[in-house]
C-alpha positions in Angstrom: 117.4 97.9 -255.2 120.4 99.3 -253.7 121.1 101.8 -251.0 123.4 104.7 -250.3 125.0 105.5 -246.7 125.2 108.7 -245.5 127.4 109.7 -242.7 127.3 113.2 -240.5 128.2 116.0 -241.8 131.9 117.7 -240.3 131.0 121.3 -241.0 128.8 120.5 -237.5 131.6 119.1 -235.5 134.5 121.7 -237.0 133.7 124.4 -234.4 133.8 122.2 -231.8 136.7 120.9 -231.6 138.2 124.7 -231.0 136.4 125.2 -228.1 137.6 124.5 -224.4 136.9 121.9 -222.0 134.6 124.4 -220.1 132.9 125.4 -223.1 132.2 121.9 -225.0 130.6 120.7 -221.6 128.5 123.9 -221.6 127.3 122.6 -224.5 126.7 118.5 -223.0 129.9 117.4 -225.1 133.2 116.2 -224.0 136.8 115.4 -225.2 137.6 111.8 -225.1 140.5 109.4 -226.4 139.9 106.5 -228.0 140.9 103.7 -225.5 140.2 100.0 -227.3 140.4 99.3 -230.9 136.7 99.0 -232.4 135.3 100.7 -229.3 134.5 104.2 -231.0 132.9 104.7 -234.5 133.0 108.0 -236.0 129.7 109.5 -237.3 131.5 111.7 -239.9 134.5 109.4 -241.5 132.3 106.0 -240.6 136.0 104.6 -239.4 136.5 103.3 -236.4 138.8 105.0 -233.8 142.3 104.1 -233.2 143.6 103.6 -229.3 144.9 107.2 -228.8 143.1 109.0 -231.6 141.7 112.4 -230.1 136.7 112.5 -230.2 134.6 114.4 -229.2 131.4 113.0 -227.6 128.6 115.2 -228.5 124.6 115.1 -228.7 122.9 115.2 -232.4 119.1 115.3 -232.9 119.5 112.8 -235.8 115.7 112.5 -236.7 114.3 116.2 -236.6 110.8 115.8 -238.5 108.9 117.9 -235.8 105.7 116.0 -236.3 106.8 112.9 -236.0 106.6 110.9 -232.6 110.0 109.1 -233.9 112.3 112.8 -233.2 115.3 111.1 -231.6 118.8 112.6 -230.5 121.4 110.7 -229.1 125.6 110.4 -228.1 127.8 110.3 -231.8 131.4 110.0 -231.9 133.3 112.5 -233.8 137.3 112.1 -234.7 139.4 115.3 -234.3 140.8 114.3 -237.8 137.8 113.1 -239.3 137.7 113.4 -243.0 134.2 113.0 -244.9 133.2 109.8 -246.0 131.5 109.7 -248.9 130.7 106.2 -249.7 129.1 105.0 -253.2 126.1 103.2 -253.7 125.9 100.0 -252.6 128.9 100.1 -250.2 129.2 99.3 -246.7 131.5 101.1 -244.2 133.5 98.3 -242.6 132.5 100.0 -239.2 128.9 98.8 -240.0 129.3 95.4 -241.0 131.4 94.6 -237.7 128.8 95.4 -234.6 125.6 94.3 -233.8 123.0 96.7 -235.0 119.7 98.2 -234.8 117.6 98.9 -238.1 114.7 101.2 -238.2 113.0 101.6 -241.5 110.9 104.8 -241.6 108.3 105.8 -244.4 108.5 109.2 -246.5 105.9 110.9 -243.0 108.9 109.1 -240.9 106.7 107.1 -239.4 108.6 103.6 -238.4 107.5 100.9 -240.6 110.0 98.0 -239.9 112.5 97.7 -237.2 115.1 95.2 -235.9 118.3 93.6 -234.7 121.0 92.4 -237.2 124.5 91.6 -237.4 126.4 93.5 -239.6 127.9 90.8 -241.9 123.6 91.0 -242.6 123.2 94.6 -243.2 123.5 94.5 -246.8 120.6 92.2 -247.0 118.3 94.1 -244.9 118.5 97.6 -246.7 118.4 95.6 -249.7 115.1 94.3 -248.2 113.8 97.2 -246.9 114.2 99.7 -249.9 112.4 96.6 -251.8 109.3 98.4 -250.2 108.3 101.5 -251.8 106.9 102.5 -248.4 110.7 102.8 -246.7 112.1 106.0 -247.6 115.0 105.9 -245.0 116.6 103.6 -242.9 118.1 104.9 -239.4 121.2 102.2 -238.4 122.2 102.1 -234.7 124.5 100.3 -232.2 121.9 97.7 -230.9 123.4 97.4 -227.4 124.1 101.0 -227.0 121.5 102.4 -229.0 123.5 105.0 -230.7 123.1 106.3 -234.3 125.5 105.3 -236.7 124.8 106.5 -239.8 121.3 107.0 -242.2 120.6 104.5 -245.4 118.9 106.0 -248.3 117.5 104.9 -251.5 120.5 104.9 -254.1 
């Protein structure tokens, strides 16, 4: 069984990055610049920031079934120069397989069914794992120390 990783979409972010200062806080987003290597993973390329590179910080209701007690938004990372990823089945974004994550398994009602903490290096294993079970119909990955979404996994 193999899995498919699907990143945010730019057309959301595009707009945003024209606006002002004034504006994009208006809004609960800000502008930012990368400041560490590995410190900022972008939602829409799945590539890690360089130092220097230009974000924007900005809130995204990433699970939006509206009767499910699991709706969750959250902080994503944007680069101004993202371009979109658009990995193939079975591959893993290297931004993934370097961070300790957070794995939620949710069933086709998106109620959770399976969660946990994994290292990267270990992802492959668990989505392998988890779309084993014909009850998993997506798999929400997250930063585990921050808690931030990274990216969704989906049967491939």
């Amino acid at each position: 069984m193999t899995y498919l990783i699907r990143p945010l979409p730019l057309a959301a972010f595009k707009p945003l990055f024209q606006m002002s200062d004034d504006a994009l806080i208006a809004l609960g987003a800000r502008r930012m610049t990368a400041q560490t290597t590995h410190s900022c993973p972008c939602r829409v390329s799945l590539m890690d920031a360089d130092p220097g590179d230009l974000l924007l910080l900005a809130n995204v209701r990433h699970l939006d079934a509206p009767s499910s007690p699991y709706r969750a938004e959250g902080p994503v990372l944007v680069r101004e120069t993202a371009v979109q990823a658009s990995p193939t089945p079975g591959e893993l974004p290297d931004q993934l397989t370097r961070r300790l994550l957070s794995v939620r398994n949710y069933n086709a009602n998106w109620m959770m069914t399976d969660a946990d903490v994994v290292e990267g290096v270990d992802l492959a294993a668990w989505l392998r794992a988890g779309f084993a079970r014909p009850q998993t119909s997506v798999i929400h990955i997250h930063t585990a120390r921050r808690g931030c979404y990274l990216a969704a996994a989906v049967r491939a």
